[in-house]
C-alpha positions as CSV (number, residue, x, y, z in Angstrom):
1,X,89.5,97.1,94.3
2,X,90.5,95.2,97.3
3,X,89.4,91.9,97.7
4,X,89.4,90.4,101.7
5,X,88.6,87.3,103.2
6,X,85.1,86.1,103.9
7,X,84.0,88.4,106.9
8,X,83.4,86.6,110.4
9,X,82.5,89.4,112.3
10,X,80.5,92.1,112.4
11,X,81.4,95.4,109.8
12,X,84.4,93.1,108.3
13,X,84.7,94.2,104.6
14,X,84.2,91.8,101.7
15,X,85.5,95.0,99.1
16,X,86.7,98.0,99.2
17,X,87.1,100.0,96.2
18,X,87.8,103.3,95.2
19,X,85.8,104.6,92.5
20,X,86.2,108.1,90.1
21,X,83.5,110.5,89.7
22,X,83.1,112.5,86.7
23,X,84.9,115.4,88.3
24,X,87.9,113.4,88.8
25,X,86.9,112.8,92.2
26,X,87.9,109.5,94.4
27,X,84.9,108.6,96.6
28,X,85.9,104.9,98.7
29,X,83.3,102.4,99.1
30,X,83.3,99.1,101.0
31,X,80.7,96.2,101.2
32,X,80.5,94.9,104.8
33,X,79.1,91.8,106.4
34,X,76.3,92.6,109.1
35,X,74.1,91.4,111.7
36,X,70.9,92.7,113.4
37,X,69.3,91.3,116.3
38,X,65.6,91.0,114.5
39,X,67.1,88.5,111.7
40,X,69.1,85.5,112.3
41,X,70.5,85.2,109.1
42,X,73.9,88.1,108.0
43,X,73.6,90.2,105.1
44,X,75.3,93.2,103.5
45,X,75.6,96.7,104.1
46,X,77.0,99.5,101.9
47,X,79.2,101.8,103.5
48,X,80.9,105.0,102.1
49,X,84.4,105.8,103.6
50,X,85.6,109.4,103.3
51,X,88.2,112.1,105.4
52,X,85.2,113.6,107.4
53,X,83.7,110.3,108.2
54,X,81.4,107.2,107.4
55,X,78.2,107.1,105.3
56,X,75.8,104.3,105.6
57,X,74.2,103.7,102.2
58,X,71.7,100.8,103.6
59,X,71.6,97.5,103.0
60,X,74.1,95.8,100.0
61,X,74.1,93.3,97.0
62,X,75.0,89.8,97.2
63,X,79.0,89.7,97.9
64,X,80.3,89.7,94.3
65,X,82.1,91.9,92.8
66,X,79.9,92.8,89.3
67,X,76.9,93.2,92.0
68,X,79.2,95.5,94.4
69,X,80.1,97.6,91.5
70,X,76.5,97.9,90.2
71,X,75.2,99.3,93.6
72,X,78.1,101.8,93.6
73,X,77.2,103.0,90.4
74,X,73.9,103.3,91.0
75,X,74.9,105.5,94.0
76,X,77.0,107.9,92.2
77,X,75.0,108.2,88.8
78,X,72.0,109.9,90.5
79,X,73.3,112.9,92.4
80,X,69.9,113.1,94.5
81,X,70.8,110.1,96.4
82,X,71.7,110.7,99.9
83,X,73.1,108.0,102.7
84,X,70.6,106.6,105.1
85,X,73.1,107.7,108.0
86,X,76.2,109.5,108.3
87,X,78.5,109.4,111.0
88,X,81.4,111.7,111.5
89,X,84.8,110.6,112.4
90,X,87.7,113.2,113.7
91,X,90.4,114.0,111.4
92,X,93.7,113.2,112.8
């Protein structure tokens, strides 16, 4: 788990962590600060990090770290759930 300073801007990361599914696979997941222009007030949003590209999981928890790890959890214990977008990125 990486910890980073409070976000400022727009998609600046408040965690990143790296968590291990059952399989022994290492999915990265990052909680970011966000803005839209329908609420004046910034929030979270839950993003997925992986070699093919970025998966939006919607909006986050509260920026702790119990509550970060609790939504990531929830993510991976339930193999039905599916990102709201994805968005792929080219490999270098």
């Amino acid at each position: 788990m990486l910890i980073f300073p409070e976000p400022k801007c727009r998609n600046e990361a408040w965690f990143l962590g790296a968590f291990r599914n059952t399989d022994g696979t290492i999915r990265v997941f990052c909680l970011e600060q966000s803005f839209s222009p329908n609420q004046t007030e910034p929030y979270t949003m839950l993003a997925e990090i992986s070699l093919n590209g970025r998966a939006n999981w919607g909006v986050g928890s509260e920026p702790s770290i119990e509550a970060f790890m609790e939504s990531v959890d929830d993510i991976m214990g339930d193999d039905s759930n599916e990102p709201l977008t994805f968005t792929a990125m080219p490999m270098f």
